[in-house]
N, C-alpha and C positions, 0 to 999 in steps of 0.2 A: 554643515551649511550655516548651521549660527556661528562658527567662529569664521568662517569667509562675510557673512554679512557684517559681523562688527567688524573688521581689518578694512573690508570697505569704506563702511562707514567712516572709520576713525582716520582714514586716507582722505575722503572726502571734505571732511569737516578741515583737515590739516590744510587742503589744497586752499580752498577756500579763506580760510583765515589769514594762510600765509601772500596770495596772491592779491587781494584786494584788499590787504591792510585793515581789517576790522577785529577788533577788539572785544573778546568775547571774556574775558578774568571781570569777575565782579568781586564789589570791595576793595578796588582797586585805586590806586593814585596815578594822575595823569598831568605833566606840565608840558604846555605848548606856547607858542608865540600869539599862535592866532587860535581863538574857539571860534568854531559857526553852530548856532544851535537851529537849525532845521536846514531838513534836505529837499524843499522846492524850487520853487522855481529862481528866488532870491539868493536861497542857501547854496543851490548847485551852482548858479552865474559867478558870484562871489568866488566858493572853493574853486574853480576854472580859473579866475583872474590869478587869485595869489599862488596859485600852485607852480606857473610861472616865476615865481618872484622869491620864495620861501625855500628853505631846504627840507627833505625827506622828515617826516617826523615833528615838525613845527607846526604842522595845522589839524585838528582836528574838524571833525562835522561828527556833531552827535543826531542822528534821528532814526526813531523805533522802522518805521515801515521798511517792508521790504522792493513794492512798488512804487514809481514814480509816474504820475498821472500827467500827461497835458491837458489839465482843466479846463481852458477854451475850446476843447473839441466836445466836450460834451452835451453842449445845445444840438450841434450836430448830429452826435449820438443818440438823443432824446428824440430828431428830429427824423432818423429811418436813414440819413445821408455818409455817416460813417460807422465804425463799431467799433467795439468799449476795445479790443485786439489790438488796434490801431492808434489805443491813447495812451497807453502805456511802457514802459519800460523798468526792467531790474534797478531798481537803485544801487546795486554797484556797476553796473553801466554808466551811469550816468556821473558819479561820484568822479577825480580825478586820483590816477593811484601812488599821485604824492602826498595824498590824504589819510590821515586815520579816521575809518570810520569807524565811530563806535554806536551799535546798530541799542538805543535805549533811549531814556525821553527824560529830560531835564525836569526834577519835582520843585527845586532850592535853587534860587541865585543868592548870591552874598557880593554884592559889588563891590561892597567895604573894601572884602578880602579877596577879592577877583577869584573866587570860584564859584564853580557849580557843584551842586549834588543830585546822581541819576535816578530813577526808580531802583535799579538792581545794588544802591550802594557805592557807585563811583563816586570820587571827588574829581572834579578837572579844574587845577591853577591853569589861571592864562594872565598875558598880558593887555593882548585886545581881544575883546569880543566884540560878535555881530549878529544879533539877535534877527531871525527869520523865521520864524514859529508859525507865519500865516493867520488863518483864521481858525474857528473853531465852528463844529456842524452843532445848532443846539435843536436839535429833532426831540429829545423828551420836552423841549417847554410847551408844547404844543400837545394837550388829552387829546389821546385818540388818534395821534399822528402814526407815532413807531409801531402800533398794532396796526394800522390801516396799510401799510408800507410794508409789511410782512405776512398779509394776508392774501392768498390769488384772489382776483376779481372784484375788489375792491373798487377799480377806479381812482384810486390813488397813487401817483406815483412823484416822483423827484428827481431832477438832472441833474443835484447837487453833489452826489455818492456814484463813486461805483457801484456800488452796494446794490444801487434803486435804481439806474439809471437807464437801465434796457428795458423797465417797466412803461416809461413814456412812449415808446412807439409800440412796445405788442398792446397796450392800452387805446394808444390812437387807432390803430390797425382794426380794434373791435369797436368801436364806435358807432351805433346807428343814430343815437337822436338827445335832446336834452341839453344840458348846462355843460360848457367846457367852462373849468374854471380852473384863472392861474394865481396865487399872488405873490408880493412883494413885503417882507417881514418888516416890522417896527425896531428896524437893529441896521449899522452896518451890512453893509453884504459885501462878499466876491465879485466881480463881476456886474455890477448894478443894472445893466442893458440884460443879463440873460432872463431874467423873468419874465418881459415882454418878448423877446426875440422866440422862446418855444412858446408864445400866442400866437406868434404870426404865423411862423409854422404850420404851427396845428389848424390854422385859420384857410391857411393854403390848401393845406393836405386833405382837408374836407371839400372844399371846393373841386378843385382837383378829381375826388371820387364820388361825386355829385351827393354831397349829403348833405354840402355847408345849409342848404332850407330847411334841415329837420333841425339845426346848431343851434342854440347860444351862447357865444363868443363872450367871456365877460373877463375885465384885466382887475384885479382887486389889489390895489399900492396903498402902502400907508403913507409914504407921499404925498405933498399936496402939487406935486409937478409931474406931468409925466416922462417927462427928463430935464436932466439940470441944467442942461445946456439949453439956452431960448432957441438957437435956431435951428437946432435939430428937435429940439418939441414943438416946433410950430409944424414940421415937416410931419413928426408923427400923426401929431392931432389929426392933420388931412388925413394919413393913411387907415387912421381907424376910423374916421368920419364916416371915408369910401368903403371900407369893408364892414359897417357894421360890427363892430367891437365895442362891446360895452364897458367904459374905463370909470372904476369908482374909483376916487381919491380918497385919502385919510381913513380907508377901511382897512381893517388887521383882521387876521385869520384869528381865532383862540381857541379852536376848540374844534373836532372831527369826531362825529356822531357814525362812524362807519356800516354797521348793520342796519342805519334807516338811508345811508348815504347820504348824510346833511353836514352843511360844514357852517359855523358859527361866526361870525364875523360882527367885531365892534367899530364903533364911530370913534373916530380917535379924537374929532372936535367934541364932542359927547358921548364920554366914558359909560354911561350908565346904560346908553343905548346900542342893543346888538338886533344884528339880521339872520336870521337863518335860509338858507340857500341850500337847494336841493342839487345834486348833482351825479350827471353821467363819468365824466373826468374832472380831476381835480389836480392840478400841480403844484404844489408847494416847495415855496423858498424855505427853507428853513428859518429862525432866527441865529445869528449868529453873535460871537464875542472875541477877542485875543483867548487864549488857550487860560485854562483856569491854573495851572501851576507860575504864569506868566501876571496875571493879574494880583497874586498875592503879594507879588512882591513890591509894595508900595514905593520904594525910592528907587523902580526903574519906569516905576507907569503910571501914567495921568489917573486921573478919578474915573474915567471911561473903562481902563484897564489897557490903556492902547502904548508903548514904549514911548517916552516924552524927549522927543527928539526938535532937534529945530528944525525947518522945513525946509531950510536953505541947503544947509549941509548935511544933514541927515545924522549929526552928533550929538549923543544925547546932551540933555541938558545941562546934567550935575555930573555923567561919569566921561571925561573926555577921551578915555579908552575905551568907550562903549557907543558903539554904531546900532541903526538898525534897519532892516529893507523891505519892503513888503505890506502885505495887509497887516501887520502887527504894530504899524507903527501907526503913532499919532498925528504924522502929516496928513492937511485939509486934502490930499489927491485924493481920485476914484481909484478903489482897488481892481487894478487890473492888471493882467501880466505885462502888455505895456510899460503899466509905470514902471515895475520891474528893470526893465530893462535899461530904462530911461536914468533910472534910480542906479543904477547898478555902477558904472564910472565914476559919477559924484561920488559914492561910498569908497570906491577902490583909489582915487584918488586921495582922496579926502583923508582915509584913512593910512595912507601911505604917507603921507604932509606929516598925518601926528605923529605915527612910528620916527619919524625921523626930523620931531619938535621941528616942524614947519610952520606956516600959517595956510588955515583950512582957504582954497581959493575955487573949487568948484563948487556949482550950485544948482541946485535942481528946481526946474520950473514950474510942476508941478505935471508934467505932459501925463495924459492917461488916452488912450485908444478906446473905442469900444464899434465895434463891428456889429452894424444893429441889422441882422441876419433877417429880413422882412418877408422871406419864403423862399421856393425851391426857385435857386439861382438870381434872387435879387436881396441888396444890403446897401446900407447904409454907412458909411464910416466915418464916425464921430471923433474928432482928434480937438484935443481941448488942454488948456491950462489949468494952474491953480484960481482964476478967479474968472472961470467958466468961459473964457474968452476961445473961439475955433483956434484954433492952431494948425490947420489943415497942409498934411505933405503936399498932394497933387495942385495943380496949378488950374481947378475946375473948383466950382460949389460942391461940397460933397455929402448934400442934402438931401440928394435924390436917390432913387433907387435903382443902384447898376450892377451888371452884370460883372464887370472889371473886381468891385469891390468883393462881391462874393466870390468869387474865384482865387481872387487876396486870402481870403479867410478860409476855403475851403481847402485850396492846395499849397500856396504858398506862405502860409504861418505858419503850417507842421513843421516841414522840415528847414524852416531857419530857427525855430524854437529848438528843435533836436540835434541839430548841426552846428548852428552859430551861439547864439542866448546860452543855451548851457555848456560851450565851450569856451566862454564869455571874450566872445568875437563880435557880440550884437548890441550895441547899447542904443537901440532906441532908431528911428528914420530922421534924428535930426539935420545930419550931415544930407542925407539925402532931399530932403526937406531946401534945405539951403540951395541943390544946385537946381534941384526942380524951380525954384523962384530966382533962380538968377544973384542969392548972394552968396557969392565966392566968396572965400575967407570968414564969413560971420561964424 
């Protein structure tokens, strides 16, 4: 029986390695045309585009995880309306299998010398790289967080993680009475609309099961806007006016007291001064950063830690064989899959021009989407520029709260994110955008 299990085994691993092209020898030397260093949503779009265009063996994508998340579904998830089953796929599903993947996580860039070095010991030469590393989850900066997150009945949970993220509705589910409380980190984030969006939810979802009069509703941003864009935060303002939601500005989480359930919160105008808040549910943003092995490396990232890229072309600064896409980079966009997508031709293009000493001639506008999910079956959809101007596809104000938009978000984002974006067939509604207003050709 144990030599049938190991022949198994040693069959399976074989199948495996040899079928979807991943690279399992550590201490290894690796030279390709193209490096992608992460497998999200930026890194899979990208490996789709050039795999197209590259021969067997020319492209790597190095990234550890095994799963691949659609992270915009998880306010939904959070929200009771889909489940974590439904967000996920294999990363060699999703991976292209003209690709080498090598399944490890970059520790050492060396631009100078165009390599990487992985945890397990690899070196990988490239010619171009394209840095998509995303964000990073920083749950220990916060006492009291990752203990409260891992303890049942807490009242604490997170839509940030698979990890945490079915905690937000069996949490909502028990709810009788007291403080709901969400906030928004003093850092970057993913997503910048999800921290409010599972408030409204949750604001819903109370109402809905006749509790919302035992509730307090309260949005805690360190923000001093409730969105960056003027004319969808005037729209907000009304909607938490009318539902009673209580919105602090410029307040930051810092601290989770979880055995007495109180959560700490500072004045971000006045440092010295904090609040303590008792509560029934609590949701926490995380605070986030670009990944810490990505930040050290001072001559590919800004003082922030973010890839110093230009905003137009998405080419770094100083390495002109170095691209980047994503929340990792230090363009002024909102991180959102969106931009992603948006983002994602300028690079392939772009990056195609230098491979073949061109001049860099697309450019990226800055476009970010945000689907500001305001309860069961209504949303808002936020489409905006780099200098917070609407940019809106439909040929309506889309300030208001519609049925059409949430039904965009709930059924028809999955599977063009899963079919189209990560076959990189999707770059963004702007063609659409154009015929919807009548300019043909622009």
């Amino acid at each position: 029986m144990a030599n049938l299990w190991n022949r198994s085994s040693l069959q399976a691993a074989n199948f495996t390695q040899k079928y979807f092209s991943t690279s399992r020898i550590h201490n290894a030397e690796h030279r390709c045309k193209l490096l992608i260093v992460g497998g999200g949503a930026g890194g899979c779009t990208m490996a789709s585009k050039f795999a197209r265009h590259l021969k067997k063996n020319e492209m790597i994508v190095i990234e550890p995880s095994d799963m691949h998340y659609y992270q915009p579904m998880f306010t939904l998830i959070g929200g009771g309306i889909k489940k974590l089953s439904d967000s996920g796929k294999l990363m060699k599903s999703v991976l292209p299998e003209n690709a080498t993947w090598i399944k490890d996580r970059v520790v050492d860039f060396n631009p100078h010398k165009n390599t990487v070095n992985t945890l397990n010991g690899d070196t990988i030469s490239y010619e171009f790289l394209i840095i998509a590393m995303g964000l990073q989850l920083n749950y220990e900066q916060i006492p009291g967080l990752i203990e409260a997150l891992n303890i049942p009945n807490t009242g604490v949970c997170s839509n940030y993680s698979p990890k945490y993220v079915n905690r937000t509705f069996e949490i909502l589910q028990k709810f009788e009475s007291g403080n709901a409380i969400f906030t928004y980190p003093s850092s970057p984030v993913k997503c910048p609309g999800a921290p409010q969006k599972i408030c409204y939810i949750t604001e819903d979802y109370l109402r809905k099961h006749g509790k919302r009069d035992k509730a307090n509703v309260i949005y805690n941003t360190s923000l001093p806007v409730l969105f960056g864009v003027r004319k969808y935060a005037d729209a907000l303002w009304k909607l938490v006016e009318k539902r009673n939601i209580k919105v602090n500005l410029r307040t930051n989480l810092v601290e989770i007291r979880q055995k007495e359930k109180i959560a700490v919160f500072q004045n971000l105008d006045i440092p010295d001064q904090t609040t303590e808040m008792e509560y029934s549910m609590l949701h926490v943003t995380p605070p986030m950063s670009s990944p810490d092995f990505l930040r050290k490396c001072s001559d590919l990232v800004t003082e922030a830690g973010f890839v110093n890229a230009h905003k137009d072309t998405l080419q770094h600064v100083t390495f002109p064989n170095v691209f980047t896409i994503g929340d990792c980079s230090s363009t002024p966009n909102s991180k959102t899959a969106a931009s992603v997508a948006a983002q994602s031709n300028v690079v392939f293009e772009n990056m195609k021009a230098c491979m073949n000493n061109k001049p860099l001639k697309s450019v990226y506008n800055g476009y970010a989407s945000c689907p500001l999910v305001t309860g069961y079956g209504k949303c808002i959809l936020a489409e905006f520029d780099y200098d917070l101007n609407p940019l809106e596809t439909f040929p309506i104000s889309q300030d208001k709260e519609m049925w059409l938009m949430y039904s965009m978000k709930k059924d028809v984002m999955p599977p063009l994110y899963w079919h189209l974006m990560l076959n990189g067939r999707w770059n963004g509604p702007g063609n659409f955008r154009n015929l919807m207003h009548l300019k043909l050709g622009k």
